[in-house]
C-alpha positions in Angstrom: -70.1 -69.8 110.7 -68.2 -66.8 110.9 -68.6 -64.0 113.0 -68.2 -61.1 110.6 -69.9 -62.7 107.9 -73.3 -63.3 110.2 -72.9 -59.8 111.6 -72.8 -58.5 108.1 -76.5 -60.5 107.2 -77.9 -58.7 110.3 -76.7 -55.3 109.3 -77.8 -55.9 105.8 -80.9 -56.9 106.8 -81.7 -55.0 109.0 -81.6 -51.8 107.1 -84.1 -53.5 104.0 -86.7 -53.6 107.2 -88.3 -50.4 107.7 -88.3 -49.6 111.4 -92.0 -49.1 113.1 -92.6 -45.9 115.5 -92.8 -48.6 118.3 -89.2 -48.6 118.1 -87.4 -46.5 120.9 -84.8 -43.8 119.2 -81.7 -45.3 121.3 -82.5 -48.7 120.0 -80.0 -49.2 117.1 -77.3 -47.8 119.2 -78.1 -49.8 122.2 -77.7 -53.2 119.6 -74.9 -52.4 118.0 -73.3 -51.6 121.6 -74.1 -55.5 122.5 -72.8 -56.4 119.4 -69.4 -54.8 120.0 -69.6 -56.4 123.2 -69.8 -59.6 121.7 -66.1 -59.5 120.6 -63.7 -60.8 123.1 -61.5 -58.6 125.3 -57.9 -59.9 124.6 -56.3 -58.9 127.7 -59.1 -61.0 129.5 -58.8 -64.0 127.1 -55.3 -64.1 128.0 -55.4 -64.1 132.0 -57.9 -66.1 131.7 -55.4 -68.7 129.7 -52.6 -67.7 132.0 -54.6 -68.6 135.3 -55.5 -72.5 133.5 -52.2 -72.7 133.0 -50.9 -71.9 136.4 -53.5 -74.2 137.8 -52.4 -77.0 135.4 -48.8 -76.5 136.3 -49.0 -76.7 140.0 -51.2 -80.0 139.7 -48.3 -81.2 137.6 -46.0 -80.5 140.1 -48.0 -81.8 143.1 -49.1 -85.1 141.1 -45.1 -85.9 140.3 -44.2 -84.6 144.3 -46.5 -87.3 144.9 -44.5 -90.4 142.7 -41.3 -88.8 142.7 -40.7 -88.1 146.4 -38.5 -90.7 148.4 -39.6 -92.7 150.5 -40.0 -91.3 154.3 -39.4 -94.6 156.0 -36.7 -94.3 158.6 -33.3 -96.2 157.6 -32.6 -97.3 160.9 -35.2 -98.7 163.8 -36.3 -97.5 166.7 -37.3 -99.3 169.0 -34.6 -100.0 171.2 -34.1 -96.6 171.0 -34.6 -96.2 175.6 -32.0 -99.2 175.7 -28.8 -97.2 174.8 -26.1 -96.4 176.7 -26.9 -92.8 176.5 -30.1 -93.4 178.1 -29.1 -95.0 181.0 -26.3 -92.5 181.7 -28.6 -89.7 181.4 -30.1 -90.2 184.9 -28.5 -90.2 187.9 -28.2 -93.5 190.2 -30.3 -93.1 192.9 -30.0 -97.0 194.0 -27.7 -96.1 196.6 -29.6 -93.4 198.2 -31.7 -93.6 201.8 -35.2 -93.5 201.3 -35.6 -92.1 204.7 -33.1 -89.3 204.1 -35.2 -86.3 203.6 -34.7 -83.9 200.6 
């Protein structure tokens, strides 16, 4: 159902009924003031759709980082890596040296 055409019934109806002296003064105001409030602010419907669709983009981007990345296994291996050349000429021979010979 529409909304204009159910807030047209209300109004319409509304003013056949005869109000009682129960009913506080402010009271038509104050229901017409929720009505209006009823009707969406745009600026608010449209941050709102801006914020889903940020949201929706970065789990996009995270879900294809995910499949899409390479793979992070090393090319080469490593575990001969201490018995290089390099190592070994890193240190300094100390076969030669006296134990006894203090520092």
């Amino acid at each position: 159902m529409k909304l204009e055409i159910l807030r047209n019934t209300l109004v319409r109806a509304a003013r056949r009924a005869v109000p009682d002296d129960t009913v506080p003064p402010g009271f038509a105001g104050r229901v017409r003031a929720a009505i209006r409030a009823l009707e969406p602010d745009p600026m608010r419907v449209w941050s709102a759709g801006l914020w889903r669709a940020a949201l929706c983009a970065m789990a996009i981007a995270f879900v294809a980082g995910m499949f899409l990345a390479p793979p992070t296994q090393p090319s080469f291996d490593i575990s001969d890596a201490g018995d290089t050349e390099l190592a070994e000429s890193a240190l300094p021979d100390v076969s030669d040296l006296d134990p006894a010979t203090p520092w």
